[in-house]
C-alpha positions in Angstrom: -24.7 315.8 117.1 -27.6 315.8 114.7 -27.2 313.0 112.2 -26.3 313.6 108.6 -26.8 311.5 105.6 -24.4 310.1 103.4 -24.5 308.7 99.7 -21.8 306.7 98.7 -20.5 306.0 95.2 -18.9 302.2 95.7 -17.1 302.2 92.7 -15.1 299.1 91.2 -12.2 302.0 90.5 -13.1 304.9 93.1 -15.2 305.4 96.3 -16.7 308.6 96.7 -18.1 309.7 99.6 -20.9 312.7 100.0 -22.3 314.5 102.8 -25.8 316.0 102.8 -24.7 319.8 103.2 -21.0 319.5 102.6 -20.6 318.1 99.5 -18.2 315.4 98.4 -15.9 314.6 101.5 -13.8 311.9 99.8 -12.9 310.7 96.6 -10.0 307.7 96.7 -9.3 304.4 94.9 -11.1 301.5 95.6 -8.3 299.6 96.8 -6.5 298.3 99.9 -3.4 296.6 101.7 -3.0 293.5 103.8 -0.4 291.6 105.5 -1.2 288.3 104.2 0.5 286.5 107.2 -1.7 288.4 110.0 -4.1 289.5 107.4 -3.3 292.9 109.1 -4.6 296.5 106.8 -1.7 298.2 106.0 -3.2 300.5 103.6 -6.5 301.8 102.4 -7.0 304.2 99.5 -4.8 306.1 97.8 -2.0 305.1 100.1 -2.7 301.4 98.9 -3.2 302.7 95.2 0.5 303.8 95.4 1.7 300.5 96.1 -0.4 298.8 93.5 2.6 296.8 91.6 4.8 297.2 93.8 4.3 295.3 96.6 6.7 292.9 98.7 5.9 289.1 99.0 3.6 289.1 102.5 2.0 292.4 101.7 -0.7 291.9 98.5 -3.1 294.7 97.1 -6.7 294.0 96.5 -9.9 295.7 94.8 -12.8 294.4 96.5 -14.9 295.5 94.1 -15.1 293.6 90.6 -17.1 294.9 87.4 -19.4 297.0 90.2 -20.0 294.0 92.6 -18.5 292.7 95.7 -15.7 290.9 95.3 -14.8 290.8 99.0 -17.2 291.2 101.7 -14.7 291.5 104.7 -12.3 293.7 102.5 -14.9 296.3 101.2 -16.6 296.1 105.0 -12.5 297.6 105.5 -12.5 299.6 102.5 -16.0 301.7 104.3 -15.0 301.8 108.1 -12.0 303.5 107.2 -13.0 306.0 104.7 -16.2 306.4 107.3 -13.9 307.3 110.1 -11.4 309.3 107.7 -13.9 311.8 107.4 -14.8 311.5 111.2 -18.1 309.6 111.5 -17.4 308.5 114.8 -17.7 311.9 116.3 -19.5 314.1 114.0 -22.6 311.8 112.9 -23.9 309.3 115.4 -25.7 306.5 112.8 -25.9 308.4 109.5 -28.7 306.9 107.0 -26.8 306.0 104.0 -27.4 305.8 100.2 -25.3 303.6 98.3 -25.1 302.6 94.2 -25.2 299.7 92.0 -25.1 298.9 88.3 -28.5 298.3 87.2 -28.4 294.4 86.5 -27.1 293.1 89.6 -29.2 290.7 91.4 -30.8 291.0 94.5 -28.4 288.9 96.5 -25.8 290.8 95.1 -28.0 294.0 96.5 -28.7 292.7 99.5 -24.6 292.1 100.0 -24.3 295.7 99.6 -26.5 296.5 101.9 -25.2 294.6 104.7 -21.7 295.6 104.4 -23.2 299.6 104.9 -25.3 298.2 107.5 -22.7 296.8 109.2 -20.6 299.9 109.3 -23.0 301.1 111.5 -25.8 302.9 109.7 -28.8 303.5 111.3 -30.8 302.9 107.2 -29.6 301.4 104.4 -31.1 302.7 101.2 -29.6 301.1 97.6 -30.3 303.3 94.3 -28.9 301.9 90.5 -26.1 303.9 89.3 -27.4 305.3 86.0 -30.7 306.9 87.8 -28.0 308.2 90.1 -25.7 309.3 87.3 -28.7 310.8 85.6 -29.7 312.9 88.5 -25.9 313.8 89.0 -26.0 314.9 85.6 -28.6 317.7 85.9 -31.4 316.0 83.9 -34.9 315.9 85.0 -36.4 312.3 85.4 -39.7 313.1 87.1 -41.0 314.1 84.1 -43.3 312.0 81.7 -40.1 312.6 79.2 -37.8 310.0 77.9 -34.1 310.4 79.3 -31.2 308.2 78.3 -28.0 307.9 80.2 -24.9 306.0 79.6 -22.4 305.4 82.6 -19.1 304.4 82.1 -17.6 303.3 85.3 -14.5 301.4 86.1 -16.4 297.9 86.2 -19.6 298.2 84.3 -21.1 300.5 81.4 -24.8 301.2 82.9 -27.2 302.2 79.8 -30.8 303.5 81.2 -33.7 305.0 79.5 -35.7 306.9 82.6 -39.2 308.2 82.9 -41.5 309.7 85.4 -38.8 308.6 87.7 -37.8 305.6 87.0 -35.8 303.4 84.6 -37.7 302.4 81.6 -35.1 299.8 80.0 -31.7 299.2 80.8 -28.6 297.4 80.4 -25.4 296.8 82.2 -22.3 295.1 80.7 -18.7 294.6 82.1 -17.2 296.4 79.8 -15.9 299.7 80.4 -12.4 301.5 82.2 -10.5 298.8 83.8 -11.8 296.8 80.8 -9.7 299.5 78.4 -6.8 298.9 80.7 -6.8 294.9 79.7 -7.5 295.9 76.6 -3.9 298.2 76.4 -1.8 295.4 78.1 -2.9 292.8 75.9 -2.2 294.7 72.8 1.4 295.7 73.9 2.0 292.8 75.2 0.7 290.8 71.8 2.4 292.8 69.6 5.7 294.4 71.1 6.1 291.6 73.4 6.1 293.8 76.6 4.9 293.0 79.9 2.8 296.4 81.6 1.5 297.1 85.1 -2.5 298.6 84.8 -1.5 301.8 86.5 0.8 302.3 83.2 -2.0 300.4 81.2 -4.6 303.3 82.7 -2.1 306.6 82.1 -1.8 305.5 78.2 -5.3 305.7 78.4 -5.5 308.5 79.9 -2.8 310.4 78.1 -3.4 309.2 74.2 -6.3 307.4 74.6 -8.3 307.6 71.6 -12.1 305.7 70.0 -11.4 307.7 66.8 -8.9 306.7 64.4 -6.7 310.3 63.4 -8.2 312.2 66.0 -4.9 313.2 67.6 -1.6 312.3 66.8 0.1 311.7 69.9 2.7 309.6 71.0 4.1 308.3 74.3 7.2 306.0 76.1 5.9 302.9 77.3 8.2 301.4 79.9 8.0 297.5 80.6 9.4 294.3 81.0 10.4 292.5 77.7 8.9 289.1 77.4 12.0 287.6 75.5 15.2 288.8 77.3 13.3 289.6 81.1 15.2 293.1 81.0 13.3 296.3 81.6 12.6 298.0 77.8 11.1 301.0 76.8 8.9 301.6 73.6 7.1 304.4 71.5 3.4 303.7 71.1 0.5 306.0 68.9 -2.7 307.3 69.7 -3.8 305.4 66.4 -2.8 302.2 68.3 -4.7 302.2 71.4 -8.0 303.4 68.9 -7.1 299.6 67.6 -6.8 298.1 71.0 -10.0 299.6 72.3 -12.1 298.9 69.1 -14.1 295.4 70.3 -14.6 297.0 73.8 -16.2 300.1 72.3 -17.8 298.2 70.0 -19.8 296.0 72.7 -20.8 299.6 74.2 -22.0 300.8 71.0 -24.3 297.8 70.4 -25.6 297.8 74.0 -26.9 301.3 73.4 -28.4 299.8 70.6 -29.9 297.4 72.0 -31.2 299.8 74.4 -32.7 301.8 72.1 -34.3 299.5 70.2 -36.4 298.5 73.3 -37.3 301.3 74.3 -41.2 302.8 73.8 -41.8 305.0 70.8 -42.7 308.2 72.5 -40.0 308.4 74.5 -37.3 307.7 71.5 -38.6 310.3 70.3 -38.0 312.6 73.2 -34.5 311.0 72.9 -33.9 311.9 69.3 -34.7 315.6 70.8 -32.4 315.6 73.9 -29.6 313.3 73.0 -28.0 311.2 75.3 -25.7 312.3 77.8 -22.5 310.6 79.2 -21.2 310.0 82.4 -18.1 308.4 84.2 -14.5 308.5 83.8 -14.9 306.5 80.7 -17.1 309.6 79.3 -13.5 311.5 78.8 -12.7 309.1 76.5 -11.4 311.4 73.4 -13.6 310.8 70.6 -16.4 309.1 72.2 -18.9 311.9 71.9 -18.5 312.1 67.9 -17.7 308.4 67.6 -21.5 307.8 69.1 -23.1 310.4 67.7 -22.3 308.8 64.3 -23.3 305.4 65.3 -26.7 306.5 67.1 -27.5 309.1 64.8 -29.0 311.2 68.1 -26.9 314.2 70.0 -24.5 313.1 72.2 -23.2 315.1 75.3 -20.9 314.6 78.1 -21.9 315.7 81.4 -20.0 319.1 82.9 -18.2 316.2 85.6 -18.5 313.0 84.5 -16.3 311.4 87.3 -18.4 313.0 90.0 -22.1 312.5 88.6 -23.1 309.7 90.6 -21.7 311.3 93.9 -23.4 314.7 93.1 -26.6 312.2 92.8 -26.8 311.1 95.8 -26.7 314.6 97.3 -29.4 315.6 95.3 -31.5 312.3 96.3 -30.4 312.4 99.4 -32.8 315.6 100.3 -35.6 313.1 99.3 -34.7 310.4 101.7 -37.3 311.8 104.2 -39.8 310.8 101.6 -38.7 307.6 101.0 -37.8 306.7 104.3 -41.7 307.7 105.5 
């Protein structure tokens, strides 16, 4: 059958998966499950997400993917061929020319890993893009223009910051700061101050339930269930929107003064294109309540969230994947 391309989103949190005329095929955690005596898979995705925490002695859950890099070659090599021959590859696309993301800052080992774990999935071309041109693209803005564009990603691993012209990105910044960062950041406070021991999937639906940058922005509250530090029996506790604000505070913090940072290096003309357009946000840390407002007062530009933050970078690829004739010349 004729062959189709395919840009994957190699997330530390998700991997999406999107097919040049279909759309994205698959969108599924970026996690899997061996048998750590035969080192056997026994489960890939969300199947594997389910078990995260839960897992008996022989079987352990990994993420392969750490703050946007590989963590493990042979597992995210697993993570691909299965997703890859979830959606069929074998039969309906005979050695698809891929393109695959990466935080801006990684080096070009770290690049060149990625590349060889697609390649060795059985791509025919290996193409690797950084995640905030990507995100931009996803986003609807226009980069080809001699106009300055500024994205900020929020992933699962990394917060991607990128200032693009004509193109290409101007300056940049990456910094491992950013969802699964929030997660940590929830655990320890709970754990310092109520003395309660959390799992991260109950770390990441606090966050996602009453998860807050702004302090009074909502009032809301939640159960927390967990295991007490003291006694070792299972407890349950009330925590407050106002609360996680105060555990997130340094992470958002470092965010705020990368942006900053960014800024400040980047060319006059196009800051002031930037003080016209704003700055738009992507990733699932874009949904963050608060963040919008909570930067716009820090950067003193407009500050919007893209329509689908989680799925920018996949809807990238899509729309750079009807140029890979042109780059692959």
């Amino acid at each position: 059958m004729f062959n189709k391309d395919i840009g994957i989103d190699l997330g530390t949190v998700n991997v999406l998966i999107y097919i040049k005329g279909e759309g994205v095929v698959l969108n599924e955690p970026s996690v899997i499950v061996i048998d750590e005596d035969s080192k056997n898979v026994i489960a890939v995705g969300t199947e594997a997400n389910d078990m995260l925490g839960k897992t008996p002695g022989k079987l352990k859950a990994i993420k392969p993917m750490k703050d946007g890099v590989i963590a493990s070659f042979e597992m995210v090599e697993s993570l691909l061929e299965h997703f890859l021959k979830k959606i069929n590859i074998g039969t309906r696309i005979n050695k698809p020319r891929i393109l695959i993301c990466c935080p801006s800052n990684i080096t070009e080992v770290e690049k060149n890993a990625i590349k060889e774990v697609a390649e060795r999935t059985g791509a025919k071309k290996v193409f690797v893009e950084e995640e905030p041109k990507v995100a931009a693209v996803g986003a609807g803005l226009d980069i080809g223009k001699a106009e300055g564009n500024m994205v900020v990603d929020i992933g699962g691993g990394t917060t991607d910051i990128a200032v693009l012209s004509l193109g290409n990105i101007v300056t940049s910044e990456s910094i491992r700061t950013a969802g699964n960062t929030f997660d940590q950041n929830i655990t320890d406070y709970i754990k310092d101050k109520y003395k309660l021991l959390i799992g991260e999937k109950t770390a990441e639906k606090i966050k996602i339930t009453i998860g807050t940058v702004k302090q009074g922005k909502i009032k809301e509250k939640m159960k927390v269930k967990g295991r007490d530090l003291v006694g070792g029996l299972p407890k349950t506790i009330i925590v407050t929107s106002d609360e996680i604000e105060l555990a997130l505070k340094e992470s958002i913090d470092k965010i705020v003064t990368a942006i900053k940072q960014v800024l400040e290096k980047t060319p006059p003309e196009l800051s002031a294109d930037i003080i016209e357009k704003g700055v738009v946000l992507t990733g699932g840390g874009a949904l963050l309540n608060g963040l919008t407002e909570l930067l716009q007062e820090e950067l003193k530009v407009p500050v919007t969230r893209a329509e689908d933050p989680l799925s920018c970078v996949a809807e990238g690829t899509g729309i750079m994947l009807e140029k890979l004739n042109y780059i692959d010349k």
